[in-house]
C-alpha positions as CSV (number, residue, x, y, z in Angstrom):
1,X,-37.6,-17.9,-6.8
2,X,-34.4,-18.7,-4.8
3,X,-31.9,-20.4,-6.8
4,X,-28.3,-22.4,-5.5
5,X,-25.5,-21.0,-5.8
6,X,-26.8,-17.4,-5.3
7,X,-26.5,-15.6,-2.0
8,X,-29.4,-12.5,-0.7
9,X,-29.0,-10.4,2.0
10,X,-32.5,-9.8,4.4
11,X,-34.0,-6.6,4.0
12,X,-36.6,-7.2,6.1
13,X,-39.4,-9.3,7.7
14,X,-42.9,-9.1,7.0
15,X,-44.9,-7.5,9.8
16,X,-47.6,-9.9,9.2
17,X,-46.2,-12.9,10.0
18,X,-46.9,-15.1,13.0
19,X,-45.1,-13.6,16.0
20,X,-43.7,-17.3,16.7
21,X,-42.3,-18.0,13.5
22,X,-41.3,-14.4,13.4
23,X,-39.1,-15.1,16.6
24,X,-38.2,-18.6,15.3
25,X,-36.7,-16.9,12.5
26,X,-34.7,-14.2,14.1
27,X,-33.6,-16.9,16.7
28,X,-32.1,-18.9,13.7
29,X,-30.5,-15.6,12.2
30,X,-32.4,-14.5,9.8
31,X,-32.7,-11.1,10.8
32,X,-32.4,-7.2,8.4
33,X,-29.3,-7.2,7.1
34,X,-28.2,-10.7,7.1
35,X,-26.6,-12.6,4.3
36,X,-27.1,-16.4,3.3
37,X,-26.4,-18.6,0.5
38,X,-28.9,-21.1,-1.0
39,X,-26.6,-24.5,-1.3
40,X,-29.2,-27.0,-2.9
41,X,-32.4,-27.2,-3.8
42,X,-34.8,-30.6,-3.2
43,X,-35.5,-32.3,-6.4
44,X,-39.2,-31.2,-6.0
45,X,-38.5,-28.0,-5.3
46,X,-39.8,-27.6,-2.0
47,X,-36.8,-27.7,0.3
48,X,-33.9,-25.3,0.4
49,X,-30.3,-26.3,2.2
50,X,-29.3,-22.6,3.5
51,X,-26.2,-21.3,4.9
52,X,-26.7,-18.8,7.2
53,X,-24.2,-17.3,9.7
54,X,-22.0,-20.6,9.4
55,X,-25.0,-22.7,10.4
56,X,-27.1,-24.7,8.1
57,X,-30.4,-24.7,7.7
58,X,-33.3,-26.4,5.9
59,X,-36.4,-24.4,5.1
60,X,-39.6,-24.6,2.5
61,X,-39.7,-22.1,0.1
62,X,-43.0,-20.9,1.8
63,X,-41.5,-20.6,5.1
64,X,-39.0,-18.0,3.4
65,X,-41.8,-16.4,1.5
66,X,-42.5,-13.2,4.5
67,X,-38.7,-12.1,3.9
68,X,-38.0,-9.4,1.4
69,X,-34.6,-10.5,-0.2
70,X,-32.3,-8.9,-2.4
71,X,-29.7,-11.2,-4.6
72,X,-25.9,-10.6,-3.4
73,X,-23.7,-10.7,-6.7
């Protein structure tokens, strides 16, 4: 489970994914080898404000769910 206030690094993207969201992803940075931090969390849970290459972002945790992460300390 992604928390705030911690930052991951991509290790890579799950080769089953669909090949649009796969390109959607990698379009919005989130490619092997990328760091970003998770800033908040939504009250439910659901949504996660990212920071990601000085851009922000807004995801579901499911839509990060096909990238292996590792926790930056």
């Amino acid at each position: 489970m992604l928390q705030p206030g911690n930052s991951y690094v991509i290790e890579k993207l799950d080769n089953l994914i669909d090949k649009g969201y796969r390109l959607k992803l990698l379009a919005m940075g989130f490619v092997p080898g990328a760091r970003f931090k998770v800033i908040r969390k939504a009250p439910l849970g659901d949504m996660l404000h990212i920071i990601i290459q000085d851009t922000a972002v807004s995801l579901r945790a499911q839509e990060l769910a096909p990238l292996q992460l590792k926790v930056v300390t």
